[in-house]
C-alpha positions as a LaTeX table, in Angstrom:
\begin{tabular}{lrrr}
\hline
Residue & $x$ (\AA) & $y$ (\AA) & $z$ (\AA) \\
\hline
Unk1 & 170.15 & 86.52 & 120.21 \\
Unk2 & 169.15 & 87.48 & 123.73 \\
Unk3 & 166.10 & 90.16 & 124.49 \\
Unk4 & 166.70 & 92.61 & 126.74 \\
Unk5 & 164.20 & 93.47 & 129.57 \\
Unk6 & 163.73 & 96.51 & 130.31 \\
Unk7 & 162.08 & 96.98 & 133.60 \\
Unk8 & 161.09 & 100.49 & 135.49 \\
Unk9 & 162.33 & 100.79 & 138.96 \\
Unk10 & 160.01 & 100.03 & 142.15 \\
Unk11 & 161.20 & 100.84 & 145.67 \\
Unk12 & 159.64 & 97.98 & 147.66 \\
Unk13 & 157.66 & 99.62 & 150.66 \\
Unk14 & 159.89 & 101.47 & 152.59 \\
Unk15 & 159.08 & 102.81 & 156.31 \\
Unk16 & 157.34 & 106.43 & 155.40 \\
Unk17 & 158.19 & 107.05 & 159.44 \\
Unk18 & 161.50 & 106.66 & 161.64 \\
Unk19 & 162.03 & 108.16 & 165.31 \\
Unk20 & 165.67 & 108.43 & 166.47 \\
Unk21 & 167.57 & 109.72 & 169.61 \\
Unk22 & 169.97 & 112.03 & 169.10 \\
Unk23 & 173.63 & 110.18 & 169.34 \\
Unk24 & 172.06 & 107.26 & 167.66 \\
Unk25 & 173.25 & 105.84 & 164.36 \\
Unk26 & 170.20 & 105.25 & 161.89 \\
Unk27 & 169.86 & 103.50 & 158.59 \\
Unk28 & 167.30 & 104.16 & 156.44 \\
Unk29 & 166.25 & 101.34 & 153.95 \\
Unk30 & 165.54 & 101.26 & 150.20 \\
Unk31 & 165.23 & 98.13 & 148.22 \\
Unk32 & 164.38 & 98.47 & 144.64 \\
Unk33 & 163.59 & 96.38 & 142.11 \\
Unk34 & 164.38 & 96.90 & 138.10 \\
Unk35 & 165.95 & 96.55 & 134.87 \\
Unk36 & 168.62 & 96.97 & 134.42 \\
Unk37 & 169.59 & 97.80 & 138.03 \\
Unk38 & 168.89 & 100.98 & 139.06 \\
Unk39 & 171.23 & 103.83 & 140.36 \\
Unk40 & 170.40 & 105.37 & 144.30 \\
Unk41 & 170.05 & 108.81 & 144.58 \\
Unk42 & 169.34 & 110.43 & 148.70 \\
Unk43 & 168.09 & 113.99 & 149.00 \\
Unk44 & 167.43 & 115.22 & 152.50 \\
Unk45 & 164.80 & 117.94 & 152.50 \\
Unk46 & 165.36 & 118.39 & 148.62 \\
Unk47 & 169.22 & 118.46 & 149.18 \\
Unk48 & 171.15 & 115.62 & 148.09 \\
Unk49 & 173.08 & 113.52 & 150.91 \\
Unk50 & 174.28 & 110.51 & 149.02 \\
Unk51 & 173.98 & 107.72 & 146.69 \\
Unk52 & 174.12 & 104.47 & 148.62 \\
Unk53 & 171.39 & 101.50 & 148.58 \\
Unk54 & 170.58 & 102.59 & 152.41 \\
Unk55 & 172.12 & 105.44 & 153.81 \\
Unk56 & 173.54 & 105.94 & 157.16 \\
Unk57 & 173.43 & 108.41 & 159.26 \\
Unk58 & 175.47 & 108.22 & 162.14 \\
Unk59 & 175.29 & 110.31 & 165.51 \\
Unk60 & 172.22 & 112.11 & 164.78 \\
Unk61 & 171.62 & 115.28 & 165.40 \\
Unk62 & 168.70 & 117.66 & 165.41 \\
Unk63 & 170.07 & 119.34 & 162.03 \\
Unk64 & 169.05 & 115.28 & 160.85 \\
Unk65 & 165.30 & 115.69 & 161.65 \\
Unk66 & 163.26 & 116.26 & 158.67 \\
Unk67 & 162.13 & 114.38 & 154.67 \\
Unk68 & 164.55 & 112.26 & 153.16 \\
Unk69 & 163.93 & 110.82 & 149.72 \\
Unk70 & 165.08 & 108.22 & 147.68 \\
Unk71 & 164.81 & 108.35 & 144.11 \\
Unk72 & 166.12 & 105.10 & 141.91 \\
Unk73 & 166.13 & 105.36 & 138.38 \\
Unk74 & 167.30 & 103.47 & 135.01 \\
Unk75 & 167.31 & 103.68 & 131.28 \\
Unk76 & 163.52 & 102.59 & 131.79 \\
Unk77 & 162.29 & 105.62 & 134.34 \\
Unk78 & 162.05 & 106.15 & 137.98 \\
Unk79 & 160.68 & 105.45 & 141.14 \\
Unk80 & 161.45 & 107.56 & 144.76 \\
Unk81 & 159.88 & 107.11 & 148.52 \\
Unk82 & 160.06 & 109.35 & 151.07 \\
Unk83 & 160.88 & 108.54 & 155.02 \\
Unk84 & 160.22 & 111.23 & 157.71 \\
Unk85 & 163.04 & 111.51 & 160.28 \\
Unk86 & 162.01 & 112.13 & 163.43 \\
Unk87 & 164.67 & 113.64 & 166.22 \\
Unk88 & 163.74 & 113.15 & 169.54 \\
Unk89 & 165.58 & 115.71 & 171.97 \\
Unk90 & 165.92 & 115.41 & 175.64 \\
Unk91 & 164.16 & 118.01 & 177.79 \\
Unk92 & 166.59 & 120.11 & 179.42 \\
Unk93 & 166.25 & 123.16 & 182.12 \\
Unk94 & 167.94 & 125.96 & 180.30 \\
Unk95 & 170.20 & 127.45 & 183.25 \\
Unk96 & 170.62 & 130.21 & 184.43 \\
Unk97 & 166.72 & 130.72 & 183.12 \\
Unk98 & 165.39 & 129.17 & 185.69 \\
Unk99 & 165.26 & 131.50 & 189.01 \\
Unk100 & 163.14 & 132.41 & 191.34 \\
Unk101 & 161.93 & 135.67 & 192.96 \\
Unk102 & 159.39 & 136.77 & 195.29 \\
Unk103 & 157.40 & 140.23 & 195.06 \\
Unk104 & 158.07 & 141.30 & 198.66 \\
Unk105 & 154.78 & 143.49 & 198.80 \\
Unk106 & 152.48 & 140.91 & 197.86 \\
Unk107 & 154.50 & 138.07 & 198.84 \\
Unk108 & 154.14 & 136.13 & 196.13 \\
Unk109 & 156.78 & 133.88 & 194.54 \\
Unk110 & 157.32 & 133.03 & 191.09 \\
Unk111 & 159.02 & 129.89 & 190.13 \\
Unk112 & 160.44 & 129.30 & 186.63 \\
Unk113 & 160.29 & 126.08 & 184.23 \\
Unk114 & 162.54 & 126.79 & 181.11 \\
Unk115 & 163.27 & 124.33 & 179.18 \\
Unk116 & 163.13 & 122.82 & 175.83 \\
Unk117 & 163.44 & 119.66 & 174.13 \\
Unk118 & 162.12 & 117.85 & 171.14 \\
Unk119 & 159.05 & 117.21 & 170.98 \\
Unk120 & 157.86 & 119.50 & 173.09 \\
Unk121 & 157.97 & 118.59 & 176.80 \\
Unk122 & 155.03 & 117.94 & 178.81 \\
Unk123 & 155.37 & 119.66 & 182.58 \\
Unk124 & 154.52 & 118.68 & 185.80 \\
Unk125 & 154.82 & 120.98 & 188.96 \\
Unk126 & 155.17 & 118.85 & 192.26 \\
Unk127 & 155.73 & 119.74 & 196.20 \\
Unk128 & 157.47 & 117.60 & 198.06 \\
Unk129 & 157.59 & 114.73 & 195.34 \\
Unk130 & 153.33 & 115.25 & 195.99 \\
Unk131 & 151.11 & 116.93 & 192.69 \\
Unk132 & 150.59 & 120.13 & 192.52 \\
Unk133 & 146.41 & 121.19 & 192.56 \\
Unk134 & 146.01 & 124.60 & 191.28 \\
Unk135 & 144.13 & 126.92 & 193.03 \\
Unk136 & 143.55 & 130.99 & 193.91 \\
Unk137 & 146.61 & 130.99 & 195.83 \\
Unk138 & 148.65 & 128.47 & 193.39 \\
Unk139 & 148.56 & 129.54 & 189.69 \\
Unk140 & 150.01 & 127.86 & 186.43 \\
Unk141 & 151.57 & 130.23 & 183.52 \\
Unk142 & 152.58 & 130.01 & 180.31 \\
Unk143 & 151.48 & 126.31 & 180.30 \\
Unk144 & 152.93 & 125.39 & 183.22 \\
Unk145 & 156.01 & 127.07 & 182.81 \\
Unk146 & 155.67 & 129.28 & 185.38 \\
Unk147 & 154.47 & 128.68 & 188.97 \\
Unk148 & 153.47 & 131.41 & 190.75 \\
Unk149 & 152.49 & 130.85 & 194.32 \\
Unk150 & 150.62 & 133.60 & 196.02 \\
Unk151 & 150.76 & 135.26 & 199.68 \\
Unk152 & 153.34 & 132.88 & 200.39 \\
Unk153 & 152.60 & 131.06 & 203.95 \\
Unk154 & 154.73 & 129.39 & 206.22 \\
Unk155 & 153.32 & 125.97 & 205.04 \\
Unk156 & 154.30 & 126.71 & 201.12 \\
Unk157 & 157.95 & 125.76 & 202.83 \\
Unk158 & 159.80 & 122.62 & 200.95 \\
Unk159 & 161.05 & 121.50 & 197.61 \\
Unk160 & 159.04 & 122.77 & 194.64 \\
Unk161 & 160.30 & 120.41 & 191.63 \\
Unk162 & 159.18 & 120.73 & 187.44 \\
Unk163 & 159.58 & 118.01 & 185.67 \\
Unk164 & 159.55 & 117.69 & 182.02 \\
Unk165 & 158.87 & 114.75 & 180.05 \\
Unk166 & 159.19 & 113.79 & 176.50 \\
Unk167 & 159.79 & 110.67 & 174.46 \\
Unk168 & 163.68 & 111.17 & 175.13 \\
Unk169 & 163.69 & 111.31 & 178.29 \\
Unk170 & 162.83 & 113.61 & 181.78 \\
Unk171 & 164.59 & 116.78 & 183.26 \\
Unk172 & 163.71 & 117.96 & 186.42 \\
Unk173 & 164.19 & 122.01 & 188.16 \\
Unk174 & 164.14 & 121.37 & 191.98 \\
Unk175 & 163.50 & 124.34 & 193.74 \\
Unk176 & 163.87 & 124.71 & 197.84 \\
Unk177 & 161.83 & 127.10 & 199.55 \\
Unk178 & 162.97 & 128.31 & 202.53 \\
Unk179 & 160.62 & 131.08 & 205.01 \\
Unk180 & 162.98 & 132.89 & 207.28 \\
Unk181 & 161.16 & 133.73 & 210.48 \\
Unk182 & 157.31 & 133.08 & 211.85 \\
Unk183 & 156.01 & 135.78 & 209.94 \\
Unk184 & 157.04 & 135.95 & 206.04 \\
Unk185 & 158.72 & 138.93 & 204.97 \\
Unk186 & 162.26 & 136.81 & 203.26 \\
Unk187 & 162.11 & 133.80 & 201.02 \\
Unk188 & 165.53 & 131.68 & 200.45 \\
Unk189 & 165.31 & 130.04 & 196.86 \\
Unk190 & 168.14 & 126.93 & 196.20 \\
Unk191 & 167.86 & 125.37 & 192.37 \\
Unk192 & 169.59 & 122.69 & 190.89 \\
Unk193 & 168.16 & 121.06 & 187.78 \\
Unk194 & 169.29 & 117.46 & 186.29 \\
Unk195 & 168.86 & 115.35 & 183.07 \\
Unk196 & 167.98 & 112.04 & 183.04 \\
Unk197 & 167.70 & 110.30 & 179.53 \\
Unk198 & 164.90 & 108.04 & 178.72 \\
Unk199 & 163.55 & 107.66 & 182.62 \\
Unk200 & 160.07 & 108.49 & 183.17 \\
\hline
\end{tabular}
């Protein structure tokens, strides 16, 4: 007559961190060991999502991001692990948020940067493809998501461009400035913004 083991479950050390693009396809591990073999239980952010050995998760999408946990368990207890799913978002210029306007009385212009994106984006304001310096006349906002360029000379002419950056990828609001006649009294804003995944 046999004996029969009886051995609690152990998940063998799973990844406790995963970063993922959204449209990718992820899998997220979980080997156990134990006697008799244990059952698979997935709960994502306490909810449960499925009972496979690894779960996929296919086409991700920001909704994805957030704690999933994998609890094994047999006739001799449990054992569960928890992986953080990351979702990386692209940056994106939220149109038609980003437009321009110029105070005619005090000529100054304000230039918007609007966007979002997970995580965060960083920005960077450049003229002319050249960094931006701040100074009295040339002011950040809200972070950088505002330019504001003040008494606005014939020289501030050309192609004002934001670019935001995150682990996803870079989106960039180009912005031409145009000064009708020698002495400023009419500014002539053109935007366009693009998307460029995982560039930098």
């Amino acid at each position: 007559m046999g004996l029969w083991h009886l051995a609690k479950p152990k998940i063998q050390a799973p990844p406790t961190s995963l970063r993922a693009r959204i449209g990718q396809t992820v899998v997220l591990p979980c080997v156990v060991q134990g006697e008799p073999t244990p059952e698979h239980s997935w709960f994502h952010n306490g909810r449960p999502v499925g009972n496979e050995r690894s779960l996929r998760i296919p086409a991700i999408r920001h909704s994805d991001n957030g704690t999933y946990t994998c609890v094994a368990s047999n006739s001799a207890g449990e054992d569960h692990a928890d992986i953080a799913l990351h979702v990386l978002g692209a940056c994106s210029c939220m149109l038609p948020g980003c437009r321009a306007s110029m105070q005619a009385s005090t000529r100054t212009a304000v230039l918007p940067c609007d966007v979002e994106g997970s995580p965060p984006p960083s920005l960077t304001w450049l003229k002319d493809s050249q960094p931006l310096v701040s100074s009295s006349l040339l002011m950040y906002v809200q972070g950088g998501r505002m330019l504001r360029l003040g008494a606005v000379r014939t020289e501030d002419a050309g192609t004002y461009t934001c670019r935001a950056k995150n682990p996803a990828g870079t989106a960039h609001s180009h912005y031409t400035l145009s000064i009708l006649g020698k002495v400023v009294q009419e500014v002539k804003f053109n935007v366009s913004s693009g998307l460029v995944l995982g560039s930098s």
